[in-house]
C-alpha positions in Angstrom: 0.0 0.0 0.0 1.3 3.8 0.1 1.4 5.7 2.9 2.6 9.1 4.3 6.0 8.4 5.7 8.0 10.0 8.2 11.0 11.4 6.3 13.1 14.0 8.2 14.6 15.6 5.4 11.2 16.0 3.7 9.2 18.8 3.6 7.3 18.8 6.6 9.1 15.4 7.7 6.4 13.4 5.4 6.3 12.2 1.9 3.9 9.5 0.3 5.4 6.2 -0.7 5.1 2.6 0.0 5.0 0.5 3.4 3.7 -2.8 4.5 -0.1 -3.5 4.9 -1.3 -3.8 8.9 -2.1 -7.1 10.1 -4.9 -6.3 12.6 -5.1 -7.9 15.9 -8.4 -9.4 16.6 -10.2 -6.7 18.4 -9.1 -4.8 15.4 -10.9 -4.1 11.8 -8.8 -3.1 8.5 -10.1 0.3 7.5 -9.8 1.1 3.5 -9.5 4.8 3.9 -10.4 7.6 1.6 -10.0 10.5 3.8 -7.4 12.1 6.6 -7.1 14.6 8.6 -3.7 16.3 9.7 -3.5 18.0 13.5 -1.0 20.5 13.6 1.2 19.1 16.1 1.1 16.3 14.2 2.8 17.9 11.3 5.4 20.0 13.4 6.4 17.0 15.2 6.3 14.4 12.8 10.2 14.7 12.2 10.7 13.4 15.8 9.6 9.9 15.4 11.1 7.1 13.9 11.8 7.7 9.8 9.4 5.6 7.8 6.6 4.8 10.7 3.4 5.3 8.9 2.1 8.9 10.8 -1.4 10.2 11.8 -4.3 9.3 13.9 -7.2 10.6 11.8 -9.3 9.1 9.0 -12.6 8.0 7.5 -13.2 5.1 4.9 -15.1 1.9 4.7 -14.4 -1.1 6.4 -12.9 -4.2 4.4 -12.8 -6.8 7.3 -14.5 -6.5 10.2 -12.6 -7.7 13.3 -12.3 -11.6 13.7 -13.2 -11.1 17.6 -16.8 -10.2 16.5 -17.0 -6.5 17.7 -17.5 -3.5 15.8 -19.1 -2.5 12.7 -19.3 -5.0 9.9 -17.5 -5.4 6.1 -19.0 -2.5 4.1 -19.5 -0.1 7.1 -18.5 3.9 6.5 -17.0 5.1 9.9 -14.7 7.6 11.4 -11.5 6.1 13.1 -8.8 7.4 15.6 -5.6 5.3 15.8 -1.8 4.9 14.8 -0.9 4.6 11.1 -3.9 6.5 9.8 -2.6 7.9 7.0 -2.6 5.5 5.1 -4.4 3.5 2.4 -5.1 0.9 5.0 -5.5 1.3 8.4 -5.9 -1.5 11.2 -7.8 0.0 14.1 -9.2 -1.2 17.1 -13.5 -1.3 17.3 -13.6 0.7 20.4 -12.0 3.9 18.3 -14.3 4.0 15.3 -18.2 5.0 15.2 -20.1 4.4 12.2 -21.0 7.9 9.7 -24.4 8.6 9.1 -26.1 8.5 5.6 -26.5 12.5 5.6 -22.1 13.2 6.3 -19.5 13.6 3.8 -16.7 11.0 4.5 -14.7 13.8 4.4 -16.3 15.8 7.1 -16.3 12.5 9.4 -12.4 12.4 8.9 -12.0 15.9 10.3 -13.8 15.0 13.9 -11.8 12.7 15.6 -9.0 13.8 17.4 -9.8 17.9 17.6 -13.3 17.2 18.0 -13.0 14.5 20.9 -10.6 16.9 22.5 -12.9 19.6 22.6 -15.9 17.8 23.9 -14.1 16.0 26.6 -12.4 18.9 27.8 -15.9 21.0 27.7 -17.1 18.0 29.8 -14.6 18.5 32.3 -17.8 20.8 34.4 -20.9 21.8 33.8 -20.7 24.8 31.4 -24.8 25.6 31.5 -24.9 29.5 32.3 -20.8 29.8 32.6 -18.5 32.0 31.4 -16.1 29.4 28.6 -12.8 31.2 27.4 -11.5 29.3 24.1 -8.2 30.0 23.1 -6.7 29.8 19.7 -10.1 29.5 18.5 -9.6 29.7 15.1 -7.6 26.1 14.9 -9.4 22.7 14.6 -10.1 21.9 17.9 -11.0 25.4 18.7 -13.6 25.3 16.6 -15.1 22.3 17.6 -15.1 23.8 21.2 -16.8 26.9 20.4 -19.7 25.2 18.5 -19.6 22.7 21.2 -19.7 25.0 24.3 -22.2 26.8 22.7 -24.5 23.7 22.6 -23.9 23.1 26.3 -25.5 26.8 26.8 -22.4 28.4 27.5 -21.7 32.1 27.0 -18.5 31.5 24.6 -15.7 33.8 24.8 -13.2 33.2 21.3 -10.1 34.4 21.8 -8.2 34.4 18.2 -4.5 36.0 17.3 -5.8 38.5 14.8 -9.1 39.7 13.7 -8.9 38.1 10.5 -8.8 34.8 12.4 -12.0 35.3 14.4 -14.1 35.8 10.7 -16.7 32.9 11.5 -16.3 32.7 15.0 -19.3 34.6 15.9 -21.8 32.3 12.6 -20.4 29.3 14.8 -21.8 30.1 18.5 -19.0 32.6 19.8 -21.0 35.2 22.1 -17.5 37.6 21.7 -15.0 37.2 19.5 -11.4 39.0 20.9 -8.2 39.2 20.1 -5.5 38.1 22.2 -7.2 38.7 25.8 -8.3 42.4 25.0 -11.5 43.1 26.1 -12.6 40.5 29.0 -13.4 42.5 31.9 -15.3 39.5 33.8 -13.9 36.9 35.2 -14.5 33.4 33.7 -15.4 29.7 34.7 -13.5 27.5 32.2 -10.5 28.0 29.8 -9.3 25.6 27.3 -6.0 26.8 26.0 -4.5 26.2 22.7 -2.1 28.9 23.1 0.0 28.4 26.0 3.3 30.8 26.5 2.6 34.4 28.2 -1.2 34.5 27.1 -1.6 31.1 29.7 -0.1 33.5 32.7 -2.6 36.1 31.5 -5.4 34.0 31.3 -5.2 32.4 34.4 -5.6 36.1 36.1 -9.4 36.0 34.4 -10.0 32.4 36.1 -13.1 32.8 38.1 -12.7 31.2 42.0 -13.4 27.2 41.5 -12.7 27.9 37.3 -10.0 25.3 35.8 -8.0 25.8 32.7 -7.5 22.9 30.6 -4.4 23.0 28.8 -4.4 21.0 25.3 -1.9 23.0 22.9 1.0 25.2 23.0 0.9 27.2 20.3 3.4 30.0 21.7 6.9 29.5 21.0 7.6 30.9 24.4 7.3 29.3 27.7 4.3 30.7 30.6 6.5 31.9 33.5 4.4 31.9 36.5 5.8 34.9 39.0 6.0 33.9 42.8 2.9 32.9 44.1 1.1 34.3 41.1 -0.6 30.7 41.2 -1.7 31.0 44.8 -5.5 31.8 45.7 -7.8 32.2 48.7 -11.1 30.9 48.2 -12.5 27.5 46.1 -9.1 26.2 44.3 -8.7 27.1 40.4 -6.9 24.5 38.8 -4.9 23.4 35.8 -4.9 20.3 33.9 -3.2 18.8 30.7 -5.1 16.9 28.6 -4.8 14.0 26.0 -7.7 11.2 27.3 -7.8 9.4 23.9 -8.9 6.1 25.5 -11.8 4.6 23.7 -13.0 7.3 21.7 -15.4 5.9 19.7 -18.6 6.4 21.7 -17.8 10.0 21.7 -16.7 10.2 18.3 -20.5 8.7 17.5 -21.7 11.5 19.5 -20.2 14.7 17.3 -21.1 12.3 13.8 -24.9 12.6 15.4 -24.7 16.3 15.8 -23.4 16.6 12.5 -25.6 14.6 11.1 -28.4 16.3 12.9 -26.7 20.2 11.4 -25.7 21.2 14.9 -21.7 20.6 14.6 -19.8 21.6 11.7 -16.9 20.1 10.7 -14.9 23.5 9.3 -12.6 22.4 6.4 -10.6 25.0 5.4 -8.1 23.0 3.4 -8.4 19.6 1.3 -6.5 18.4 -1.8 -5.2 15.1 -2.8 -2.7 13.2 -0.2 0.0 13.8 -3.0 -0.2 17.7 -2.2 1.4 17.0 1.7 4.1 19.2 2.0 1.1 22.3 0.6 -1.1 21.4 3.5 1.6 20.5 6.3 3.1 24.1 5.5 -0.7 25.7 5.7 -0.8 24.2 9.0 2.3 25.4 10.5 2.3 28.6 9.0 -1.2 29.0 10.1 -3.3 29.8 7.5 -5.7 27.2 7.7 -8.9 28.2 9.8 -10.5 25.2 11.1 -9.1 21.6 9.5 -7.0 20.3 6.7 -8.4 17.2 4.9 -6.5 15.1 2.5 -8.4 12.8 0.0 -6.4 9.1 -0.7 -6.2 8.2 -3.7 -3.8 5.4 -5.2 -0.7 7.0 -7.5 -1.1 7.2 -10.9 
């Protein structure tokens, strides 16, 4: 099969050429993919792991052989998957990580959701947002979208914090009650932060954390690091707190959760890249120059 390699001297550490077909395990079904997804750290790191491991987490396709254990969906099944060696033509993957795509979305929209859109709804679960105040960071990137249509489903008042008004166009179509740049403008305190950004805007942010608020931290997209001055973390009254986050364990009930709401018209999946697999090093410098708003998508298809 062919397959987007890890190649360090490559643009973007990834180029498209052959590997060996997975052998799946029994709890595991073989995937024949037609769409992926990149996540930006994805990309920026790919150059760190081993040259030639078959990269990515995130795909949609039909299923060629449904796992030998009995679980899962069957042969002929269109679902969304989250696992190891995703971009690829094949793809083992265990049953507990895939949900099945509904009639009425794109195999190419189901490809966008797993990984940014799991992140954002299990952080968001993390309290009850109903009536609170939910600050979004780097809400223009894949999961921040997610998490601002998301939050604003849960009945939150949605705060989207972007790095430049051009980044915030959308925002507001999507759910965001304001839409601010940097941390300008938020005079109130709030409940709930998921941050994306990381670096000097993390100290800053954790100033507007309301008494008993949390900040979950899922991205660092700051090249600097959050310097915490002397006791700038310690508070009198209900404990704030701050957690990292990357609870990808047995995704695939929740991933069947964001297809219904797609399905339904209530989540979108925001593209805002896709070409052919072949076009890689295009898309992987989109992404970490940051000009994509939302997610990149890449459709498989077999070389010529």
């Amino acid at each position: 099969m062919h397959a987007l390699l890890v190649t360090p001297d490559a643009p973007g550490s990834l180029r498209l050429g052959p590997a060996p077909d997975p052998t799946p395990q029994p709890h595991q079904l073989l995937l024949a993919v037609h769409h992926i997804s990149l996540n930006r750290g994805e990309v920026a790191f790919a150059g760190r792991r081993p040259a030639g491991t078959v990269h990515g987490y995130d795909a949609a396709g039909v299923v060629v052989r449904a796992a030998a254990d009995g679980s899962g969906p069957k042969a002929g099944a269109r679902v969304a998957a989250f696992g190891a060696g995703a971009w690829a033509e094949r793809m083992a993957v265990d049953t507990t990580a895939v949900a099945e795509v509904p009639d009425a979305v794109d195999l190419a929209d189901a490809a966008a959701l797993p990984m940014a859109g799991v992140t954002a709804l299990r952080t968001l679960r993390t309290r009850d947002i109903l009536g609170r105040r939910v600050l979004i960071t780097g809400a223009a990137g894949g999961v921040g979208r997610y998490a601002v249509q998301l939050a604003a489903l849960g009945g939150a008042h949605v705060i989207a914090s972007v790095g430049s008004a051009a980044r915030g166009e959308g925002l507001a179509e999507l759910g965001a009650h304001e839409v601010v740049v940097g941390l300008e403008g938020i005079e109130r305190p709030v409940d709930l932060i998921l941050d994306n950004v990381g670096g000097p805007q993390l100290v800053a942010a954790w100033q507007l954390l309301a008494a008993g608020g949390s900040v979950q931290n899922i991205g660092w997209a700051s090249d600097e690091p959050a310097v915490f001055e002397p006791y700038s973390l310690f508070f009198v009254g209900a404990a704030k707190t701050m957690s990292t986050f990357g609870d990808v364990h047995e995704v695939g009930p929740d991933l069947g959760t964001l297809l219904g709401f797609a399905a339904a018209g209530r989540l979108s999946s925001e593209i805002g890249w896709r070409g052919s697999w072949d076009r890689i090093a295009e898309a992987a410098e989109a992404l970490l120059e940051r000009r994509v708003a939302g997610k990149a998508v890449l459709d498989v298809a077999s070389p010529a």
